[in-house]
C-alpha positions in Angstrom: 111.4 69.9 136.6 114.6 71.3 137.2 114.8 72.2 133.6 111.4 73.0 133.2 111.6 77.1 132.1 114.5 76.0 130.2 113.1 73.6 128.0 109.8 75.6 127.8 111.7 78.8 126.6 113.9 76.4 123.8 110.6 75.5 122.3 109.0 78.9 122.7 111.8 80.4 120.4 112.2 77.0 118.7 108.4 77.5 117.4 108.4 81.3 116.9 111.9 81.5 115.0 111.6 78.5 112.4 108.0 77.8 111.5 107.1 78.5 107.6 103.9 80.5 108.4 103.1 82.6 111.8 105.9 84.7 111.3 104.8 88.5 111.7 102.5 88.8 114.3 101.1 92.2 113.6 99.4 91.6 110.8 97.5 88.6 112.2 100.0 85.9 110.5 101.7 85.3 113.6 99.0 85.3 116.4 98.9 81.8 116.6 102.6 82.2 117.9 101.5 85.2 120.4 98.2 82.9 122.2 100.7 79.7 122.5 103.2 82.2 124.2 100.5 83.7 126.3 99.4 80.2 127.8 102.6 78.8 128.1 103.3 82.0 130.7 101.2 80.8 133.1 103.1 77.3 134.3 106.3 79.9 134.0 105.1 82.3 136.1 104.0 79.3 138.8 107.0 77.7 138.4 109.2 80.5 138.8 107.6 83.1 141.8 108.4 80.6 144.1 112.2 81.4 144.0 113.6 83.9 145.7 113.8 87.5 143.6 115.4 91.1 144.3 112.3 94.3 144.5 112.3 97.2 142.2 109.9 99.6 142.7 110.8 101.4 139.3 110.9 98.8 137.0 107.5 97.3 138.2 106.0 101.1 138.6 107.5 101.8 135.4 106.6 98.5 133.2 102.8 98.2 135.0 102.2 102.3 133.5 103.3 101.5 129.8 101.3 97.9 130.1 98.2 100.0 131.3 98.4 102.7 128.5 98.8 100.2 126.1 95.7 98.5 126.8 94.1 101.8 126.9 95.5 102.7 123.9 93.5 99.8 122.4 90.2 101.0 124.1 90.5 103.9 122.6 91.9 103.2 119.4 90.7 104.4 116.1 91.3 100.8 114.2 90.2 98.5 116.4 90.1 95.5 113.8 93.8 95.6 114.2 96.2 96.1 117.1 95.3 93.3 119.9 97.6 91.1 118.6 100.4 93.7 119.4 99.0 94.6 122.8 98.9 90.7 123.6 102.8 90.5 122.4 103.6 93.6 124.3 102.0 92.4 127.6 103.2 88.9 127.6 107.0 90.0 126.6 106.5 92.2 129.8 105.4 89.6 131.5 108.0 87.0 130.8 110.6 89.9 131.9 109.0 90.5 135.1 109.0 86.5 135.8 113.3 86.2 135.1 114.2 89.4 135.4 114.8 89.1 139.4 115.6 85.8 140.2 119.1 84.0 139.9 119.0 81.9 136.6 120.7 78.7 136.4 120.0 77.8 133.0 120.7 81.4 131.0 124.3 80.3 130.1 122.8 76.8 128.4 120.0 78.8 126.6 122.1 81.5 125.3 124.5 78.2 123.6 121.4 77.3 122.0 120.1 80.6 121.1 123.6 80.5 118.7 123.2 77.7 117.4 119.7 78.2 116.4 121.3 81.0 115.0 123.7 79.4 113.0 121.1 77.3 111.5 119.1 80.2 110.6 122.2 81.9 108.5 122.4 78.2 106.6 119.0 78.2 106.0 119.4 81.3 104.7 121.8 80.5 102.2 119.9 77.9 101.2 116.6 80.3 99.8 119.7 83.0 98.8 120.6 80.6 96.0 117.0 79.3 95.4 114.9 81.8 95.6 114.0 84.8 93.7 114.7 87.9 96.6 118.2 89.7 96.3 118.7 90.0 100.2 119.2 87.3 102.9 115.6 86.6 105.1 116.5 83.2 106.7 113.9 82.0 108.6 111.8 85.2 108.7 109.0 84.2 105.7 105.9 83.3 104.8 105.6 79.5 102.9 102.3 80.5 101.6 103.1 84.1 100.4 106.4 84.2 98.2 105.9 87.9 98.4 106.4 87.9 101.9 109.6 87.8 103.3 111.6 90.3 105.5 115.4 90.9 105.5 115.6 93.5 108.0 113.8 91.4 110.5 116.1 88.6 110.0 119.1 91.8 110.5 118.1 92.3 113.8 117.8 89.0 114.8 121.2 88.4 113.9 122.5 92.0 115.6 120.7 90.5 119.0 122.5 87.0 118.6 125.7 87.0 117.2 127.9 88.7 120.6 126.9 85.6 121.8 129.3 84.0 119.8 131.8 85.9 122.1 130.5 84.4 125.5 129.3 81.1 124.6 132.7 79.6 123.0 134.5 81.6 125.8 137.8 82.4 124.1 139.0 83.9 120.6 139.9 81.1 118.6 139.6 79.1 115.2 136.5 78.2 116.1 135.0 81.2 117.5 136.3 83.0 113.8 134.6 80.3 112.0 130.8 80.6 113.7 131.1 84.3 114.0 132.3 84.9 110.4 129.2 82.4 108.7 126.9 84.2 111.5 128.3 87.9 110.3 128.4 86.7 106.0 124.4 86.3 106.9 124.6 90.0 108.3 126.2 91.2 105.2 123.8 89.5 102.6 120.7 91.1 104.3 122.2 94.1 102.9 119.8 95.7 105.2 122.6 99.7 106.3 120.6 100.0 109.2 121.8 96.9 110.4 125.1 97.5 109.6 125.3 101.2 111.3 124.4 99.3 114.3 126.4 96.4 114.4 129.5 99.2 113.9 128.2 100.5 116.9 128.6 97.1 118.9 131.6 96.4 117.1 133.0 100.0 118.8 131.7 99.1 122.1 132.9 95.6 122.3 136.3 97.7 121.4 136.2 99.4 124.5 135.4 97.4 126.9 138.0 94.8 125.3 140.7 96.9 124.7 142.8 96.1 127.6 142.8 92.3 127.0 143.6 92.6 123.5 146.8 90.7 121.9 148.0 89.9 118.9 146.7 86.5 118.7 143.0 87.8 119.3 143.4 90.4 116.6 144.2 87.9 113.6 141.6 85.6 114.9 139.3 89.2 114.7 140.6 89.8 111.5 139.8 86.3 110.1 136.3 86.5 111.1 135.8 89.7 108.9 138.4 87.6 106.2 135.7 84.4 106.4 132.8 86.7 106.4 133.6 88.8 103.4 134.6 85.7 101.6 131.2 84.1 102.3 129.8 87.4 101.4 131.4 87.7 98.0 131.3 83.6 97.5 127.7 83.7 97.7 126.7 86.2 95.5 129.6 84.9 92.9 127.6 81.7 92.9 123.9 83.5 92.7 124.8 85.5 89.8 125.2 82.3 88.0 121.6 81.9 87.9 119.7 85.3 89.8 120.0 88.9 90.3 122.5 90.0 92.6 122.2 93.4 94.5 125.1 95.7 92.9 127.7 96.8 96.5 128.5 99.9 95.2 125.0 101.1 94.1 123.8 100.0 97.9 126.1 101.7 99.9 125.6 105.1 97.6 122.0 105.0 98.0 122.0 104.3 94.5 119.3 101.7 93.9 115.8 101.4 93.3 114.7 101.6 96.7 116.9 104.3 98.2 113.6 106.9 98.3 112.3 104.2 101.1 115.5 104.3 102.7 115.8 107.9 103.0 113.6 109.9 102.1 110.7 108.0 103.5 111.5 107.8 106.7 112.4 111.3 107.3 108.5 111.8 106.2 107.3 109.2 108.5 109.3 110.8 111.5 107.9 114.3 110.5 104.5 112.5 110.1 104.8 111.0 113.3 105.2 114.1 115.3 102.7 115.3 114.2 100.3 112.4 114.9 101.4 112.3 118.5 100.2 116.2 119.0 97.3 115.2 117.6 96.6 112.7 120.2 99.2 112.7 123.0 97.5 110.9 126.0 96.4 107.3 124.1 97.3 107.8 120.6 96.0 106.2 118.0 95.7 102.8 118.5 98.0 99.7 118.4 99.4 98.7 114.7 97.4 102.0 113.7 100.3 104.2 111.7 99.0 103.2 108.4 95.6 104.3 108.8 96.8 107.2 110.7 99.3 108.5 108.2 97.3 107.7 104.8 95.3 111.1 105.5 98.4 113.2 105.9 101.3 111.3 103.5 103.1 113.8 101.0 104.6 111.7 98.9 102.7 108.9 96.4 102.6 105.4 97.6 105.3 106.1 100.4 103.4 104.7 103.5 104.4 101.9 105.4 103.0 99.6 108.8 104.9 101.8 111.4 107.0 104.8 111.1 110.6 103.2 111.3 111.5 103.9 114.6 110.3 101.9 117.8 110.3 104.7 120.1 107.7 106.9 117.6 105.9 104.2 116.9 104.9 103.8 120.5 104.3 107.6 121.1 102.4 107.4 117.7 100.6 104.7 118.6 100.3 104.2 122.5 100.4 108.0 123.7 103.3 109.7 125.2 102.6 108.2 128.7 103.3 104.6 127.7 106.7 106.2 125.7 107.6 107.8 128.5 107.0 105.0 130.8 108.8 102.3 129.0 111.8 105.2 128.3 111.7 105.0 132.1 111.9 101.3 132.3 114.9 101.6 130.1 116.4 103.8 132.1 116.5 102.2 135.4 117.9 99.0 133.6 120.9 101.0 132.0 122.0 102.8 135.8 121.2 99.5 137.1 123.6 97.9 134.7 126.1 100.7 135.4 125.8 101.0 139.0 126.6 97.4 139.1 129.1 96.5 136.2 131.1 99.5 136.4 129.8 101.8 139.0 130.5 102.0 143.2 127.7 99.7 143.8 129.3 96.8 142.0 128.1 93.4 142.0 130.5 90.6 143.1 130.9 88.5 140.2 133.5 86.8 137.9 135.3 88.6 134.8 133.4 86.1 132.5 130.2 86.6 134.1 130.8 90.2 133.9 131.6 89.6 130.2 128.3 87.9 129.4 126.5 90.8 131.0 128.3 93.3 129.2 127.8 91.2 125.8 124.3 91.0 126.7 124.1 94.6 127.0 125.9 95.1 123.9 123.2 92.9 121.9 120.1 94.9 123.4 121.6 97.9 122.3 122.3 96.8 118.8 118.6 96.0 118.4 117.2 99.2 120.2 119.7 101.0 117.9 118.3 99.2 114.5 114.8 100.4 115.7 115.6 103.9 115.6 115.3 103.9 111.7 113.9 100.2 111.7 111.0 98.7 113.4 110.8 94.4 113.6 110.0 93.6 116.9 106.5 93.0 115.3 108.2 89.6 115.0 107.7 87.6 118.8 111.2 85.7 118.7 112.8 89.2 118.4 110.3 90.5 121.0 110.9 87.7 123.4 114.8 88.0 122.8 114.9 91.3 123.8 113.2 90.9 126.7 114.4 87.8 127.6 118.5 89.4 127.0 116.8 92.2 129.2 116.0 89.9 131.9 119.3 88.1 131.7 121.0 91.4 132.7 119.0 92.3 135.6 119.2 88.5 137.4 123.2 88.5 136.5 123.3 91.8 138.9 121.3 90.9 141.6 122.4 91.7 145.0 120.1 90.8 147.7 117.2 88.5 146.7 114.5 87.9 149.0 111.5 85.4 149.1 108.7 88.0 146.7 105.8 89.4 148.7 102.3 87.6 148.7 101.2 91.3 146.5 103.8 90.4 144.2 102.8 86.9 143.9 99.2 87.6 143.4 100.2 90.4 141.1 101.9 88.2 138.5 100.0 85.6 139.1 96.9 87.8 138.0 98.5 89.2 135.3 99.7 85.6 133.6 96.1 83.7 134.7 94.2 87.0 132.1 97.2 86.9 129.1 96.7 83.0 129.5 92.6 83.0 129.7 92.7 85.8 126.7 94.8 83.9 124.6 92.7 80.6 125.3 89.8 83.0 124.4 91.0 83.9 121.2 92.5 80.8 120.4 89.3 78.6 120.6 88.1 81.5 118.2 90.7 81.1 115.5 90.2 77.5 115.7 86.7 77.5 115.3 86.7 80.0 112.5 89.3 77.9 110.7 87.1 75.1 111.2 83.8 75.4 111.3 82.5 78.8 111.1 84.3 82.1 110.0 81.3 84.1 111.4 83.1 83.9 114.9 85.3 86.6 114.2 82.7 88.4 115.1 83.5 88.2 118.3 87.0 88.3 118.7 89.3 91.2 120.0 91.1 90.5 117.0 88.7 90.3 113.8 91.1 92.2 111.0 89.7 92.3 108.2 86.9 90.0 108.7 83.9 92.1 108.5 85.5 94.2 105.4 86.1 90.7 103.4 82.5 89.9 104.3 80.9 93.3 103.5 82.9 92.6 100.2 81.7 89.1 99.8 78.2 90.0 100.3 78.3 93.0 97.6 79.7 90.5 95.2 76.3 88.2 95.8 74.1 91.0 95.5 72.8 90.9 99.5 73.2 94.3 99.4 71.2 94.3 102.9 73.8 92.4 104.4 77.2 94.0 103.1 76.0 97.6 104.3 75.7 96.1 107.9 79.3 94.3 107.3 80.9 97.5 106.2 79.2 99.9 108.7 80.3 97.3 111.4 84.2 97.9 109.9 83.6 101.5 109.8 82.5 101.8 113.5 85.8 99.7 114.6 87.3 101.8 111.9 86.9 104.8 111.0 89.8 105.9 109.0 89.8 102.8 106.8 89.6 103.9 103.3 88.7 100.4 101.5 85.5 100.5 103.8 84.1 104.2 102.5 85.1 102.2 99.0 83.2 99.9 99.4 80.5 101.5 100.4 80.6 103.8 97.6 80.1 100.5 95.3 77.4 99.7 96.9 75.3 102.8 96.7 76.4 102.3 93.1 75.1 99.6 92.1 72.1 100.2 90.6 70.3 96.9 90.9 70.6 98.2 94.7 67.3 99.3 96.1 69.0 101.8 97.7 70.6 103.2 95.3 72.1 106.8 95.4 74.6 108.2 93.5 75.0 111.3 95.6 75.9 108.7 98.5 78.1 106.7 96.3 80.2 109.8 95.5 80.6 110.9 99.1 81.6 108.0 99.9 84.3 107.6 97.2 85.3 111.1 98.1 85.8 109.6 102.0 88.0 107.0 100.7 90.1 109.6 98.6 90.6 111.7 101.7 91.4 109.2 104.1 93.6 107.5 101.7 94.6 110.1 99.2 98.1 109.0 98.0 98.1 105.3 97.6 95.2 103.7 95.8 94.0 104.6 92.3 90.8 102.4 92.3 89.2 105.3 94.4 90.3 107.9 92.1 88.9 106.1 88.9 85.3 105.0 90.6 84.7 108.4 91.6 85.7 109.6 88.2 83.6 107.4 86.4 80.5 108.9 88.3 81.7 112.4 87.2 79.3 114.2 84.2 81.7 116.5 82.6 78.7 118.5 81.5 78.8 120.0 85.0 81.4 119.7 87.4 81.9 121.0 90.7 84.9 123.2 91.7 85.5 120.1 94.4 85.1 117.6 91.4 87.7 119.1 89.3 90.4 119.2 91.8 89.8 115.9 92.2 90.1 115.4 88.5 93.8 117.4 88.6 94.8 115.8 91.3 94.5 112.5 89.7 96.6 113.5 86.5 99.6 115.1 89.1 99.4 111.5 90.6 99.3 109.8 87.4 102.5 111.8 85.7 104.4 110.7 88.7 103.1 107.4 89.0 104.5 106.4 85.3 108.5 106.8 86.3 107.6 105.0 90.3 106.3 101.9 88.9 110.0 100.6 88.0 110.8 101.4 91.4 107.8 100.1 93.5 107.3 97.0 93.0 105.2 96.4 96.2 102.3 98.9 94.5 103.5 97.7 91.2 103.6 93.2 90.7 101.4 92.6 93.6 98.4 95.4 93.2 96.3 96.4 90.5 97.5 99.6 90.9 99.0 99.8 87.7 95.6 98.5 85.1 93.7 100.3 87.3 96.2 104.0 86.0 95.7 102.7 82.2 91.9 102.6 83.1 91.6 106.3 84.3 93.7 107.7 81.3 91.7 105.5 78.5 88.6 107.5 80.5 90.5 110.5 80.5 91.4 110.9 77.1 88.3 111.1 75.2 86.6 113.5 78.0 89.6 115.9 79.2 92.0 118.0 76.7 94.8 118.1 79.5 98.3 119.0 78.7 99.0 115.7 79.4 97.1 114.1 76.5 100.1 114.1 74.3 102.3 111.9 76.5 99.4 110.1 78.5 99.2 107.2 75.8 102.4 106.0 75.6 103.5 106.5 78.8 100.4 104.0 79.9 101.4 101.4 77.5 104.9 101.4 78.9 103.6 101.6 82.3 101.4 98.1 81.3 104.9 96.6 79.6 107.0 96.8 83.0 104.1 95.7 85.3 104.1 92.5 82.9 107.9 92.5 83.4 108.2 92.6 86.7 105.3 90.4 87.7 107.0 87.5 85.4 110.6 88.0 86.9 108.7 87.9 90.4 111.3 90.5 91.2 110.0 90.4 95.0 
């Protein structure tokens, strides 16, 4: 019992970091991960409240606003299907924070040694799938077994920005050894070629400077210099010996901005961030809903197929998303910690402590900030063993500066208490759920706070069979927890198509295509060509016929995008579904296009059959 929270927390991350399926929780993918974390709370929280803590008013205050406004933001959302997950992640990361944050922890030196190890294993797995697999960038641990589309680089950056000052405090001086781990750890870094990362871990890297500078010699600078020497050679080593066999990522090109992939770099985030503003003014008190930026952008997106889950920056995402008073709140949160931390490191108010516990606050420090500074152009704390990192480094801080602890108030008591026994019965809840639905009966979904994209796939299913009755209840059901879905208003548009539907009626069908065009207007081509297809160019409506131009503009700059995208391009059908619309186009339309529409279709057909064979993703 003595090492109860620590063993509990070693399998919590143990679980979440190297499992080959529940991975990103946002999605659904990872829930399982989120309901065992929100029931293993519960024995934490018991365990833990009856130690003696430190009060503050602000942090609770502060923390108990932003977990109330993101609940709210869920009540309110406009895609309910999606988003509980998050709120569940959210509220139990809280949660674990509030349990260590105040308390004197015995064990956080001993985790933080296995945390870098763990770590270390992650970068060698890494390796491993760097020389076997098919991506050009460095995802460790952070994929999908059953998707080989799915695997996330920059996810696996921040992980190793949040881990790797450990290096510093958990081998305790700067020697052949600590060169060695923190070289392999930093070559994994450098082959996620993710820039974001990289900014960041500068950032550290100038920090770390600082506070170091008066205990550098010139022993510690060649052992600093040998970790870059071991981690470039790794770097250059392992792409030597991929090339051999795979595609390697040219340097040059990446740092330029050069490749493929630079628009999503650049130019794609400055429209999310732009796009973002003007979400929040739109909705300011709740926002839109948890894991709702899609959905929320589609409608207002200026450039073709450049959307994305969140808008690349943590702090927009939750003003986006959660309304400005839960932004503003957990801004406030952050706040308190940083004068705390100053105050107390550095400040009058210092806390009596050792120089090497004062380093492995400071390192501590230096790793939060890494990761909040990834997530201002980055978001991938939609993966729980980076969630539960950060607040778990977080909590670290605050119990390392604790001054006067106290045995907690019965209010505080009851308060967590309270808070673990609903995350715990909620997760329970929705666990028996998933469970059930996996097997026995997927019809419990139904019921869940948490049913994605069940009653879309079964409005779908039900179209395919004909019960036409049945798949317009499905899809109205998505439509009510979702109104800006596009694929629903689709769908629906198919069936008042059919015409072995009773209630068949094309003027229905067509609004609803034209729904699905306007909610989602720069993405999908499918809507574009049903709603064509209805079209009777005999007589055409003024609305119709923009419609009609607005497809060719998307087409023309769809032919030179579909080298570049390859998410929209090998794993959609985005691209037969463009050849479709222009072998329909030609015959009825004398566009200026005409001339060039043929060719550039066929070629368009020839790299989507490339691309999808070299299963360049």
């Amino acid at each position: 019992m003595k090492n109860f929270s620590f063993y509990l927390l070693v399998f919590v991350l143990l679980a979440t970091l190297f499992n080959p399926v529940f991975n990103k929780y946002d999605y659904g993918a990872g829930f399982p991960m989120v309901l065992l974390f929100g029931v293993l709370l519960l024995p934490m929280a018991i365990y833990e409240l009856r130690k003696k803590r430190e009060w503050n008013l602000w942090e609770v205050l502060f923390l108990g606003i932003f977990c109330v406004f993101v609940v709210l933001s869920f009540v309110f959302s406009e895609t309910k299907n999606f988003g509980f997950s998050e709120v569940l992640a959210y509220l139990s990361a809280v949660l674990l924070y509030l349990i260590y944050s105040n308390i004197k922890i015995g064990f956080s030196e001993k985790f933080l040694k296995v945390v870098m190890w763990f770590c270390v294993f992650a970068v060698f797995l890494g390796y491993i799938f760097y020389f076997t697999r098919a991506e050009v960038r460095m995802f460790g641990p952070f994929f999908n077994l059953l998707d080989n589309s799915n695997v996330w680089p920059n996810a696996f950056a921040l992980f190793l920005l949040l881990v790797w000052p450990l290096v510093a405090i958990v081998n305790k001086k700067i020697d052949l050894k600590f060169a060695v781990l923190c070289g392999f750890i930093l070559s994994g870094l450098l082959l996620t070629f993710s820039r974001g990362a990289l900014i960041a871990f500068a950032g550290q890297l100038v920090i770390l400077f600082i506070y170091y500078f008066k205990r550098i010699d010139f022993k510690k600078v060649a052992y600093c210099l040998l970790v870059g020497g071991i981690a470039v050679g790794f770097f250059y080593g392992a792409n030597y010996v991929r090339s051999l066999k795979n595609d390697v990522i040219d340097i040059e090109k990446r740092l330029e901005f050069n490749t493929t992939d630079s628009a999503t770099s650049v130019t794609e985030r400055a429209d999310f961030w732009k796009g973002s503003i003007e979400l929040i003014k739109e909705k300011p008190v709740f926002g839109w809903g948890p894991f709702s930026f899609r959905n929320a952008y589609n409608p207002i997106q200026t450039t073709f197929l450049a959307n994305a889950d969140h808008p690349h920056n943590i702090f927009l995402k939750i003003g986006v998303e959660n309304g400005l008073i839960a932004l503003f709140s957990f801004f406030g949160f952050l706040v308190t910690l940083f004068v705390i931390f100053v105050r107390r490191v550095f400040g009058k108010d210092q806390t009596k402590m050792s120089i090497s516990k004062k380093d492995i606050v400071f390192v501590l420090f230096v790793s939060v900030l890494g990761g909040f500074a990834h997530n201002l152009i980055d978001y991938n704390f939609n993966f729980l063993q980076n969630l539960i990192l950060l607040f778990l480094f977080m909590a670290f801080i605050r119990s390392m500066l604790i001054k006067k602890d106290v045995s907690p108030s019965g209010f505080y008591k009851l308060f967590v208490i309270c808070f673990a026994v609903i995350i715990c019965a909620v997760s329970l809840y929705e666990g028996s759920l998933l469970v059930i639905q996996k097997t026995y009966n997927p019809a419990v979904l139904e019921y869940s706070l948490f049913p994605r994209n069940y009653f879309l796939t079964s409005g779908d299913s039900a179209l395919q069979k004909r019960d036409f009755k049945s798949a317009i209840t499905f899809i109205d059901k998505e439509i009510n927890l979702n109104p800006l879905d596009a694929q629903a208003y689709y769908l629906k548009g198919v069936l008042y198509c059919n015409r072995r539907n009773p209630a068949f009626d094309l003027a229905l069908c067509r609004e609803n295509f034209k729904k699905a065009i306007k909610a989602n207007p720069m993405n999908d081509f499918i809507y574009y060509r049903d709603f064509i297809e209805t079209l009777d160019f005999r007589g055409v409506t003024r609305e119709d016929a923009d419609i009609v131009i607005k497809t060719e503009e998307l087409l023309m700059g769809y032919f030179d995008m579909v080298d570049k995208n390859v998410h929209f391009t090998a794993y959609t059908n985005n691209v037969e579904t463009a050849a479709e619309i222009v072998d329909w186009l030609l015959p009825n339309l004398k566009t200026p296009y005409n001339s060039v529409f043929k060719t550039l279709s066929e070629n368009m057909l020839e790299t989507a059959k490339r691309l999808r064979e070299a299963k360049k993703y």
